[in-house]
Phi, psi and omega in degrees: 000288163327337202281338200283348170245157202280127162259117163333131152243102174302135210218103174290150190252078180304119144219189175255151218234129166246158191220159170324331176269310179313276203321301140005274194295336160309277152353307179288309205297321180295325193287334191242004148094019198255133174279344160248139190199119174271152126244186185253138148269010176208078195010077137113325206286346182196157154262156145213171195271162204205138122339141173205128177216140181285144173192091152091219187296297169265192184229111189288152161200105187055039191082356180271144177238128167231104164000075205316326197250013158279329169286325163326332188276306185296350159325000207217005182239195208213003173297161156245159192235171158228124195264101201279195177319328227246003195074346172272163178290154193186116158345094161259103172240143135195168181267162159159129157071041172074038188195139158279152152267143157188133179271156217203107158294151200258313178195159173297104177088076155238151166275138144329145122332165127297098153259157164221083165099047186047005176268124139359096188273311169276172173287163187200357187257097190064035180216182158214138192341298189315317181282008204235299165287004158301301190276349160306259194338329198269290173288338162310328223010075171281139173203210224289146142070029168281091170308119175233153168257132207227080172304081164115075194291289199084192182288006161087016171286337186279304134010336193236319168309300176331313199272291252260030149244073154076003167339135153278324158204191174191125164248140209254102180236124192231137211294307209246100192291319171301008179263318174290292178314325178300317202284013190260000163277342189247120180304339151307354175266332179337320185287346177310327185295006179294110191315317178321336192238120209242101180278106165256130187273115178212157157264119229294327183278001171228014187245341164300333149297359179259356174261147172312153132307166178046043133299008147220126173331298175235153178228109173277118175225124228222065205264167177288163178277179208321288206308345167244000217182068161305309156347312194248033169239353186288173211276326160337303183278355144306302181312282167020284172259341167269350145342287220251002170262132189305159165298158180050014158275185188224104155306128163255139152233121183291090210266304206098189166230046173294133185091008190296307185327287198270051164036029167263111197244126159280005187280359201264333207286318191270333170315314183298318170321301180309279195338306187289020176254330203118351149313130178278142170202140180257146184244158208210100177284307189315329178266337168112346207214147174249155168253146151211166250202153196240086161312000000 
């Protein structure tokens, strides 16, 4: 089944990456006189001790000269930067193919978000991304040595959750290589380079018809909302995934709360959808999601 597709080869770009709490601890350092200081440079995953001296206007840290007053500024943006070749700040932003990117912080020593066109790829609200696909992964109740499919990869946390409560493997299938191209910035995606997880940039609604039935165990399917990516709420793309999911597997499917405003709920309409593929379903407002079920 896999052979049949060219699979990313996901490749992380170390570099050292600051954020407004970076910027903070810098700050401080000047402000309390310390010539030594640890922080992190790879948002929250390891510290080290870093020099620091004061000159004028700006601030040295570890051979780096930074502006007192670029740092001020960023305290007040939610970016993540790369302290690049040349020595300057540098966005991971971008404009392409008629949409921003931008990887985006949340909280200190947290995995990041995804923004697109300023919209959330993740939850962020009394949650934090990592800990927000962890509870996805949890209620799939993926485990040991279990093939799980992983619909629409982000920055690859239900994917990297997946392998580490035991997954033997998960393929990741994803639309948008520029979505791919952020997470080779963010050191919480590292774990995507695990050989167990195998990423095809495809569109999720027509490369599902080329998988064998009963291929997988579990399926996490983690789509952009309805308005943007309809397809993959339809009754056709259910057929589908109930196609290609083993008996006694189990879908999370991730709805979200789109339509809250206007007192309109899709959760009803796509629960009806499932069912009507063959799935038995619970809907799990706390998650945000329904699981359904494969006899």
């Amino acid at each position: 089944m896999l052979n049949n597709f060219t699979g990313y080869n996901y490749s992380f770009k170390k570099k050292k990456l600051l954020t407004r709490y970076t910027a903070m601890d810098i700050l401080e350092a000047v402000k309390s006189r310390y010539d030594k200081v640890k922080m992190s440079f790879d948002l929250g995953l390891s510290e080290e001790e870093v020099n620091v001296k004061k000159e004028d206007s700006c601030v040295i840290v570890d051979g780096c000269i930074f502006d007192l007053k670029v740092l001020e500024e960023i305290l007040e943006k939610d970016y993540v930067y790369i302290l690049n070749d040349e020595k300057s700040l540098e966005k991971v932003a971008f404009y392409a193919d008629g949409k921003y990117y931008k990887l985006k912080c949340v909280a200190r020593n947290s995995a990041p978000t995804l923004e697109i066109n300023g919209i959330n790829m993740h939850r962020i609200v009394g949650v934090t991304p990592w800990e927000d696909a962890l509870m996805k992964v949890k209620a799939a109740k993926v485990g040991y040595g279990m093939r799980v499919l992983d619909i629409c990869t982000g920055l690859g946390y239900t994917a990297i959750a997946s392998i580490n409560m035991g997954a033997s493997m998960v393929l990741s299938i994803e639309k948008d290589l520029n979505v791919i191209r952020i997470a080779e910035l963010n050191p919480w995606s590292k774990g995507l380079e695990d050989h167990r997880i195998k990423i095809i940039i495809e569109d999720a609604s027509k490369i599902i018809r080329e998988i064998e039935e009963e291929s997988f165990d579990r399926i996490i399917h983690d789509p952009p909302r309805i308005s943007l990516a309809g397809e993959l709420y339809s009754s056709e793309f259910y057929i589908e995934l109930y196609r290609v999911l083993k008996k006694n597997g189990i879908l999370y499917h991730y709805t979200g709360q789109p339509g809250i405003k206007r007192r309109k709920d899709i959760v009803k309409g796509v629960s009806k959808r499932i069912m009507e593929a063959g799935f038995k379903v619970k809907v799990r407002r706390d998650l945000l999601g329904i699981l359904a079920f494969k006899d």
